[in-house]
Biopython code that builds the backbone (N, CA, C, O; Angstrom):
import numpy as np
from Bio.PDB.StructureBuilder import StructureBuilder

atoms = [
    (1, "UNK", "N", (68.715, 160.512, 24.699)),
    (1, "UNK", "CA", (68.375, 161.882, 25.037)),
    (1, "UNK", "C", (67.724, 162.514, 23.821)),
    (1, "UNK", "O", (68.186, 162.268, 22.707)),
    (2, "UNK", "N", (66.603, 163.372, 23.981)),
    (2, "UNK", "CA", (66.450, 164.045, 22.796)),
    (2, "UNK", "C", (66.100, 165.703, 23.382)),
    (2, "UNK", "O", (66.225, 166.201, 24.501)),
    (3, "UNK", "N", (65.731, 166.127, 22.390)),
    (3, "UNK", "CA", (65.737, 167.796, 22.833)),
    (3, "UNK", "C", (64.172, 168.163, 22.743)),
    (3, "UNK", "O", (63.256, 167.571, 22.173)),
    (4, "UNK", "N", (64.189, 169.474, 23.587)),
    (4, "UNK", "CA", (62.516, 169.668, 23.993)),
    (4, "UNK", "C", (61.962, 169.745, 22.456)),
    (4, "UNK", "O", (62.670, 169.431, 21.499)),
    (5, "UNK", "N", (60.885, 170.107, 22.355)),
    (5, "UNK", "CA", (59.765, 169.987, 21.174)),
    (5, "UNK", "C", (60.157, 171.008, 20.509)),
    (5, "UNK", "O", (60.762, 170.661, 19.494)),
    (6, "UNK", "N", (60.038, 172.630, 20.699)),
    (6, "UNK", "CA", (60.549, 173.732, 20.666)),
    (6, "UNK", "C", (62.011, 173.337, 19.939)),
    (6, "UNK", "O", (62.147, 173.134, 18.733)),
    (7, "UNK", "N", (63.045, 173.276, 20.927)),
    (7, "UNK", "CA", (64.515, 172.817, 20.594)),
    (7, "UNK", "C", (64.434, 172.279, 19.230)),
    (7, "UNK", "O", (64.798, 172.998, 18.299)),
    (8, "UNK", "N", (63.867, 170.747, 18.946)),
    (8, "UNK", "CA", (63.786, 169.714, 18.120)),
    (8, "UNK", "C", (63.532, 170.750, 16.793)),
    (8, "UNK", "O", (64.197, 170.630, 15.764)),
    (9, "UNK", "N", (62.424, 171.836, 16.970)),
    (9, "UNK", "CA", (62.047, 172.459, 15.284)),
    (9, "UNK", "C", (63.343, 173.310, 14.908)),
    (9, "UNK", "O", (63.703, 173.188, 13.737)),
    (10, "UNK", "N", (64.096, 174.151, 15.721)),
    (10, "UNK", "CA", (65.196, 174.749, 15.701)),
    (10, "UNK", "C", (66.056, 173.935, 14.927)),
    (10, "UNK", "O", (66.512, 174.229, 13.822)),
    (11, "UNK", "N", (66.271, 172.803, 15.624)),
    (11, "UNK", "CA", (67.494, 171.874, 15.185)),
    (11, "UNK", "C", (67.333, 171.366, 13.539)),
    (11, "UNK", "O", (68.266, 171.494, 12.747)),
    (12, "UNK", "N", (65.942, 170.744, 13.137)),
    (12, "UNK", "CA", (65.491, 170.635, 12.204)),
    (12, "UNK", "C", (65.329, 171.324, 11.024)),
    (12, "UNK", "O", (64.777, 170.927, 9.998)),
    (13, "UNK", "N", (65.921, 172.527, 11.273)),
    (13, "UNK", "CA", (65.949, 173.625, 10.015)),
    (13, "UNK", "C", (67.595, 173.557, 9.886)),
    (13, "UNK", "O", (68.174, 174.271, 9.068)),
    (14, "UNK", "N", (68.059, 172.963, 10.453)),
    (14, "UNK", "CA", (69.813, 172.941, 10.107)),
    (14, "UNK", "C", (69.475, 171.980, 8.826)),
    (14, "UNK", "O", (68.446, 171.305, 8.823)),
    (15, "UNK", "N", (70.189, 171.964, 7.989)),
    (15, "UNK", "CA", (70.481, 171.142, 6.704)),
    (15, "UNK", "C", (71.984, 171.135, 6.121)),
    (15, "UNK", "O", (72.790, 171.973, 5.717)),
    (16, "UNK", "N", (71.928, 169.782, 6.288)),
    (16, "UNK", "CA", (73.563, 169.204, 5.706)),
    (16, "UNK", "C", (74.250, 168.563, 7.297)),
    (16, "UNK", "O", (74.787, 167.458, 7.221)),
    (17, "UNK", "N", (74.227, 169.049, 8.263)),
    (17, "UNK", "CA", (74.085, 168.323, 9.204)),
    (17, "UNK", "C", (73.546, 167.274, 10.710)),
    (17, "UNK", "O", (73.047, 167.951, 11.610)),
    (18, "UNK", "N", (73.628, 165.843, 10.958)),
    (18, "UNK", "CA", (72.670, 165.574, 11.755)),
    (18, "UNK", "C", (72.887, 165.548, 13.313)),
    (18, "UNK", "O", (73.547, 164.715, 13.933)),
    (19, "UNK", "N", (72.115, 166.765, 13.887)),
    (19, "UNK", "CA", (72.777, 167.219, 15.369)),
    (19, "UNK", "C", (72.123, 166.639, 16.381)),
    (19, "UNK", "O", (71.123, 167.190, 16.842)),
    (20, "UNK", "N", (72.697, 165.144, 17.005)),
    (20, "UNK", "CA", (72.044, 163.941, 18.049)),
    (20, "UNK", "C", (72.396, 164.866, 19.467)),
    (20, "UNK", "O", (73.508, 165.291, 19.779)),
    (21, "UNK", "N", (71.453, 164.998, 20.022)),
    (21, "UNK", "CA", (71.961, 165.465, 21.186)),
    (21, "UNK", "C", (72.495, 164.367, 22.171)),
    (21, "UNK", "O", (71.933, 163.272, 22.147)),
    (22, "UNK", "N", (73.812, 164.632, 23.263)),
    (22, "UNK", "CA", (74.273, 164.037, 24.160)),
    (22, "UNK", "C", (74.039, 164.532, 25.441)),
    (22, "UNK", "O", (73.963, 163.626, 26.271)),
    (23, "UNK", "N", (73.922, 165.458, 25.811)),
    (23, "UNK", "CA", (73.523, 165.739, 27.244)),
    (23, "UNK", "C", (72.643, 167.664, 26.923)),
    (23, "UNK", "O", (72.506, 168.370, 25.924)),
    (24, "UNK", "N", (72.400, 167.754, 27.865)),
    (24, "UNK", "CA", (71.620, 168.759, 28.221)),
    (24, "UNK", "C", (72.811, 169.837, 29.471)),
    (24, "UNK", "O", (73.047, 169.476, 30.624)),
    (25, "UNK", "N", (73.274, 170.897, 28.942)),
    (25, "UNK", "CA", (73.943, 171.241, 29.816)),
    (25, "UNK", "C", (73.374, 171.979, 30.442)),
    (25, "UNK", "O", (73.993, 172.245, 31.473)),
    (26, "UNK", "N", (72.064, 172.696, 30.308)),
    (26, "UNK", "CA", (72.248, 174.043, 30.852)),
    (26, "UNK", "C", (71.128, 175.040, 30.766)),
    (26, "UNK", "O", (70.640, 174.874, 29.649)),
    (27, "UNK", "N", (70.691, 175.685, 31.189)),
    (27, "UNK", "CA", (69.885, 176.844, 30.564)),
    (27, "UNK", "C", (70.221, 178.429, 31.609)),
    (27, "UNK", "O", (70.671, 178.192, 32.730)),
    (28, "UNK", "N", (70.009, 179.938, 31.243)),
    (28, "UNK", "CA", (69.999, 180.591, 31.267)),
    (28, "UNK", "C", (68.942, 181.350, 31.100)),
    (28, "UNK", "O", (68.601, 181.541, 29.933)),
    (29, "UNK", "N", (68.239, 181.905, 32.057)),
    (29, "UNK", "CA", (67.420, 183.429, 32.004)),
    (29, "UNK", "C", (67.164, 184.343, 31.256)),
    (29, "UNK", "O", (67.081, 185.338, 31.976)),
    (30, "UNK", "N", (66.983, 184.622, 30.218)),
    (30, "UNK", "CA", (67.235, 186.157, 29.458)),
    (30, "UNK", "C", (65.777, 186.769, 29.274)),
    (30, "UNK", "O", (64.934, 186.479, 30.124)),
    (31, "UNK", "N", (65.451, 187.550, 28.275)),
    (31, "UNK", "CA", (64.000, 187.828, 27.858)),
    (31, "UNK", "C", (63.319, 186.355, 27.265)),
    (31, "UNK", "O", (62.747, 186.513, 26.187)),
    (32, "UNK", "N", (63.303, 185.363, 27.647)),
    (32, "UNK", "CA", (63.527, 184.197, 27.481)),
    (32, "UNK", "C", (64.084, 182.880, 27.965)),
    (32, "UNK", "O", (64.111, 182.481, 29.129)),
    (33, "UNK", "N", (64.603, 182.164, 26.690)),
    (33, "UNK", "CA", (65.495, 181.185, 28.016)),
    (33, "UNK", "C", (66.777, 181.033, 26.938)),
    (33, "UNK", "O", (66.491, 181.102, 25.743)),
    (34, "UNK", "N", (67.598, 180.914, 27.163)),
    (34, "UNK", "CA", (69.211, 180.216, 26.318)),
    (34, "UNK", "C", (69.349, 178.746, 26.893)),
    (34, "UNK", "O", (69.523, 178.529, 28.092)),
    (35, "UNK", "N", (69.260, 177.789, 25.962)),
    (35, "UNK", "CA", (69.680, 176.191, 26.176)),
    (35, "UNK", "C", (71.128, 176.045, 25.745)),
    (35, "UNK", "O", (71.703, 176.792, 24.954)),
    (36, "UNK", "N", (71.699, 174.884, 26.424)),
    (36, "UNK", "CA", (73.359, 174.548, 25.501)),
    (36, "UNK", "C", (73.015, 172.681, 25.627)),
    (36, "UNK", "O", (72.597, 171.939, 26.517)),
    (37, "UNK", "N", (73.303, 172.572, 24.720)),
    (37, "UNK", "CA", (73.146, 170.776, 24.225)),
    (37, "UNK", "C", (74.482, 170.405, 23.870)),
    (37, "UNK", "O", (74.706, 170.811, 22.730)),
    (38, "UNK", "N", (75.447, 169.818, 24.351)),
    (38, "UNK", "CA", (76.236, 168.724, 24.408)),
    (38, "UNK", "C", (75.682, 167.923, 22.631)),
    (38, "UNK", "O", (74.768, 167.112, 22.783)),
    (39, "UNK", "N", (76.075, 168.072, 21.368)),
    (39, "UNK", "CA", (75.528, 167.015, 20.714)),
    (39, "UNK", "C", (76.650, 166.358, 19.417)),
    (39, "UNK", "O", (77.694, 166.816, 18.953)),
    (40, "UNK", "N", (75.982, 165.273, 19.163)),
    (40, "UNK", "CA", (77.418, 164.850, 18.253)),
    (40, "UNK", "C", (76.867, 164.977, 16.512)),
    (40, "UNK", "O", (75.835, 164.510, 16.031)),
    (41, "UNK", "N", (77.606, 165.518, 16.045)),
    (41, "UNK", "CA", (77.601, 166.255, 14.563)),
    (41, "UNK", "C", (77.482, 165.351, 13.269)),
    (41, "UNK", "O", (78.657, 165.375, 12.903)),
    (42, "UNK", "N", (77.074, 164.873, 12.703)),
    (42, "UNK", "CA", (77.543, 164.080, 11.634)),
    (42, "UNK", "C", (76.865, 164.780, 10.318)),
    (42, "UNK", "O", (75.702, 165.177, 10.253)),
    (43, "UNK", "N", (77.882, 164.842, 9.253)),
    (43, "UNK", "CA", (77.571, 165.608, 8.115)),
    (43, "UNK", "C", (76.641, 164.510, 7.101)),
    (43, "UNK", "O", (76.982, 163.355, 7.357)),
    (44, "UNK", "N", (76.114, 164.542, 6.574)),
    (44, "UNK", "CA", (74.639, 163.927, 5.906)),
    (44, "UNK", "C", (75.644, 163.669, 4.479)),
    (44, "UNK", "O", (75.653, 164.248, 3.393)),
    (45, "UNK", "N", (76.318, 162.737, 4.927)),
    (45, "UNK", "CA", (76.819, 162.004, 3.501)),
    (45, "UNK", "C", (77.628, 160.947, 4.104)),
    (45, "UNK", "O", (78.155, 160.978, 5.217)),
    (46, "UNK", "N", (77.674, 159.723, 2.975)),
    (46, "UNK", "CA", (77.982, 158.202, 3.407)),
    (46, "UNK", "C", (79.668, 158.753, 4.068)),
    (46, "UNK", "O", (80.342, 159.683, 3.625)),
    (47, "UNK", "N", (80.028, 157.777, 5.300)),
    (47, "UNK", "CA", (81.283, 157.849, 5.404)),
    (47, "UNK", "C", (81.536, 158.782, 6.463)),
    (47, "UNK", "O", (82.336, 158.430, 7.330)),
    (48, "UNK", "N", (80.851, 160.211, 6.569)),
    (48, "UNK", "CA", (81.425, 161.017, 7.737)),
    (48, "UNK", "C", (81.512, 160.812, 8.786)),
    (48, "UNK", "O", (80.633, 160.310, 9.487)),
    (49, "UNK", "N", (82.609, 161.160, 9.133)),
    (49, "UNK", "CA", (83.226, 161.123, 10.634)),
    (49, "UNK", "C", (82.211, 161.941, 11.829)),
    (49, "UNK", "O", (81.838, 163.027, 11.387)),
    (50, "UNK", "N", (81.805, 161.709, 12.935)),
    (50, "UNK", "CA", (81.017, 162.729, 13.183)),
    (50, "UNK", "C", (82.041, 163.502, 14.434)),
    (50, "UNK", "O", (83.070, 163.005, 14.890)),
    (51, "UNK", "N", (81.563, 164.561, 14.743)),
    (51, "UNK", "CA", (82.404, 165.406, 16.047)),
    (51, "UNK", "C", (81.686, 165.631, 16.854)),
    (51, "UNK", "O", (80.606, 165.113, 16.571)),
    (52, "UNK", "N", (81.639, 166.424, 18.264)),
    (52, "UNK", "CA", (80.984, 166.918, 19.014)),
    (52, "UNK", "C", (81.306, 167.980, 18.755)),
    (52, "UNK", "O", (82.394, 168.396, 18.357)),
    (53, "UNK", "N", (79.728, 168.857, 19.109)),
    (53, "UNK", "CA", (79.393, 170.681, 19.380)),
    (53, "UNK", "C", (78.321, 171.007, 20.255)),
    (53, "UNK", "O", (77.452, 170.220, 20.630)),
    (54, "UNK", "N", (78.386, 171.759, 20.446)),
    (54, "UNK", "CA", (77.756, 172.834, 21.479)),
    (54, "UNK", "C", (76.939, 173.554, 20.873)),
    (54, "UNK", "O", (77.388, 174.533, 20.276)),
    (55, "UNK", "N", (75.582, 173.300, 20.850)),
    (55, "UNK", "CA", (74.689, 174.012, 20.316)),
    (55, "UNK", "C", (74.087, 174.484, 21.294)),
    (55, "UNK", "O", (73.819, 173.891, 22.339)),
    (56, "UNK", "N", (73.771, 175.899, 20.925)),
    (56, "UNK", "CA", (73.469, 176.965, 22.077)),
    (56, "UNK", "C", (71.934, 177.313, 20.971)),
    (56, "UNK", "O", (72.117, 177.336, 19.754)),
    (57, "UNK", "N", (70.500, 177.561, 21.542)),
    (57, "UNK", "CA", (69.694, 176.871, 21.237)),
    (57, "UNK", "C", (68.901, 178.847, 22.129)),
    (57, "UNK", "O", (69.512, 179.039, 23.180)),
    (58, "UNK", "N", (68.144, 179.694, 21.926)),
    (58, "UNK", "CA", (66.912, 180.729, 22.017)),
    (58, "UNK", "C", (66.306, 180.571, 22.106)),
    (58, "UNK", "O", (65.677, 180.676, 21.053)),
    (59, "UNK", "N", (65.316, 180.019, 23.492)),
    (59, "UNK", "CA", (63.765, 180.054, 23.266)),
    (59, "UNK", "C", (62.955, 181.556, 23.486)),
    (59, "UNK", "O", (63.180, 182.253, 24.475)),
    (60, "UNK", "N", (62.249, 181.838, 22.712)),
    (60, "UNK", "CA", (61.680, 183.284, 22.876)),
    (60, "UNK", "C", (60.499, 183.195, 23.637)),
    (60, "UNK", "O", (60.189, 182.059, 23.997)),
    (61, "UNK", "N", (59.609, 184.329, 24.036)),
    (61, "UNK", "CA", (58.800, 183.900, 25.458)),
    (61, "UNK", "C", (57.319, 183.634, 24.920)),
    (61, "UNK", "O", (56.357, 183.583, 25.685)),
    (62, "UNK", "N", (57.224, 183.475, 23.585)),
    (62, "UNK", "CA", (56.148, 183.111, 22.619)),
    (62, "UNK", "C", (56.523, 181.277, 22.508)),
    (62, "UNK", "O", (55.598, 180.530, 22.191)),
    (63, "UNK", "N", (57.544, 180.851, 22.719)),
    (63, "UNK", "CA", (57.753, 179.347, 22.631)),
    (63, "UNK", "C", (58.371, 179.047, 21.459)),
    (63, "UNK", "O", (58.356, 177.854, 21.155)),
    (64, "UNK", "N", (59.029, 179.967, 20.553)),
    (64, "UNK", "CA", (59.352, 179.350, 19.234)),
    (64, "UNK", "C", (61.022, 179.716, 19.388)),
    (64, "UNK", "O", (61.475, 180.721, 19.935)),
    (65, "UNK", "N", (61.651, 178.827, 18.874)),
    (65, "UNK", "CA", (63.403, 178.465, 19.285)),
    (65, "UNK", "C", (63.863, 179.159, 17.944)),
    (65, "UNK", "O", (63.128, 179.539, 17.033)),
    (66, "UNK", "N", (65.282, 179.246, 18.024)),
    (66, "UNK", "CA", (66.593, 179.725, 16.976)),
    (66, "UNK", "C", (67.783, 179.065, 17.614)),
    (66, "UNK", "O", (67.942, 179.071, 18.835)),
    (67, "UNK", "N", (68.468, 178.597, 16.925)),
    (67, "UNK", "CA", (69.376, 178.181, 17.306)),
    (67, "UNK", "C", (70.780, 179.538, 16.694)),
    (67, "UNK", "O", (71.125, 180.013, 15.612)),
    (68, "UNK", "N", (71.106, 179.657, 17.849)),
    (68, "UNK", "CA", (72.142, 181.153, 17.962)),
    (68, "UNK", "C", (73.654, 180.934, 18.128)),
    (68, "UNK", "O", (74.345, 181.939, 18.297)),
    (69, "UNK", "N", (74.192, 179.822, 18.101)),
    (69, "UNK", "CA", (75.666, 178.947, 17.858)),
    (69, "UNK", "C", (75.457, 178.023, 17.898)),
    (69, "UNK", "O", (74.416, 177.600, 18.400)),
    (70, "UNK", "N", (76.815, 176.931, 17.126)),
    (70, "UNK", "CA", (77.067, 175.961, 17.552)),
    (70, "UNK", "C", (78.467, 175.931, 17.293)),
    (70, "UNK", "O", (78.812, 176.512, 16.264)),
    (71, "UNK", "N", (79.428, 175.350, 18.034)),
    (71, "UNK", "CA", (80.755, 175.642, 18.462)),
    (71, "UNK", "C", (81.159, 174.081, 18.274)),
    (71, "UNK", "O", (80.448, 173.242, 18.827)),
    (72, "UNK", "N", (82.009, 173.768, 17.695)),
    (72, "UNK", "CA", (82.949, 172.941, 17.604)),
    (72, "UNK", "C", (84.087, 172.494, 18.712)),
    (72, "UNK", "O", (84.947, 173.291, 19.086)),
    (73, "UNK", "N", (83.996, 170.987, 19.255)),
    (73, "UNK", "CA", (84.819, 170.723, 20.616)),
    (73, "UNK", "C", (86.127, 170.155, 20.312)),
    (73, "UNK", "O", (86.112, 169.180, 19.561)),
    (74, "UNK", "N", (86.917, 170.442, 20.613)),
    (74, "UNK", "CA", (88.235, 169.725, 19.682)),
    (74, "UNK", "C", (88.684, 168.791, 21.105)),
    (74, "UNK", "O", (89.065, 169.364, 22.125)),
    (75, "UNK", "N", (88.601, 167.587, 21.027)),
    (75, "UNK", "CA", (88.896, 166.467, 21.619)),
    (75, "UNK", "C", (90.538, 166.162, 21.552)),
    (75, "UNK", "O", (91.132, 166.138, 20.474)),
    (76, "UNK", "N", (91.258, 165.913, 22.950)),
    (76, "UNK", "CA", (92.963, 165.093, 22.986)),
    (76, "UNK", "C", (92.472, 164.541, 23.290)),
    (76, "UNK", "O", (91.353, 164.488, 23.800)),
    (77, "UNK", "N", (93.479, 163.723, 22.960)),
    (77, "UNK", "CA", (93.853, 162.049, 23.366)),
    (77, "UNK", "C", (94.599, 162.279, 24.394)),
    (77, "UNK", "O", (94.461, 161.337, 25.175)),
    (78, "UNK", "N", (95.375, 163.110, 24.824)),
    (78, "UNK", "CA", (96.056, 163.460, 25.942)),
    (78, "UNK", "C", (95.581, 163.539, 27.354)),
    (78, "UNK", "O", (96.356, 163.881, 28.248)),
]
sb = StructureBuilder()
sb.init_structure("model")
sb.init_model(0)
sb.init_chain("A")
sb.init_seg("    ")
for serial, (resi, resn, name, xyz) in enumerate(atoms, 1):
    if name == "N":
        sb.init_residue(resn, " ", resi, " ")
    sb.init_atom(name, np.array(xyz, "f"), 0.0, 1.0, " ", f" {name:<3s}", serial, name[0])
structure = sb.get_structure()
């Protein structure tokens, strides 16, 4: 899976972490559009563990993205 073109430059200005997207959940209407990406987290140094988050992703109606959260999923084993 990867994220639209738009999405992809958003994501790419994050630094220190690398955000793989896993699914595509969603989008929303606004003066614009709101995306949510399912993606798994890994911090940009040997060894890290990676997590899943929820990156919630702004496209404005000019085409240029912000990424406006990303939320942390806390996984049971239960």
């Amino acid at each position: 899976m990867h994220y639209s073109a738009a999405d992809n430059e958003a994501v790419n200005r994050l630094t220190g972490v690398d955000y793989e997207p896993v699914a595509y959940l969603g989008s929303q209407v606004v003066s614009g559009l709101n995306h949510c990406y399912l993606a798994k987290a890994t911090v940009v140094y040997p060894g890290a563990s990676p997590r899943y988050t929820l990156v919630y992703i702004y496209e404005k109606t000019d085409g240029t993205c912000e990424i406006t959260k990303v939320s942390d999923i806390e996984l049971s084993t239960n």
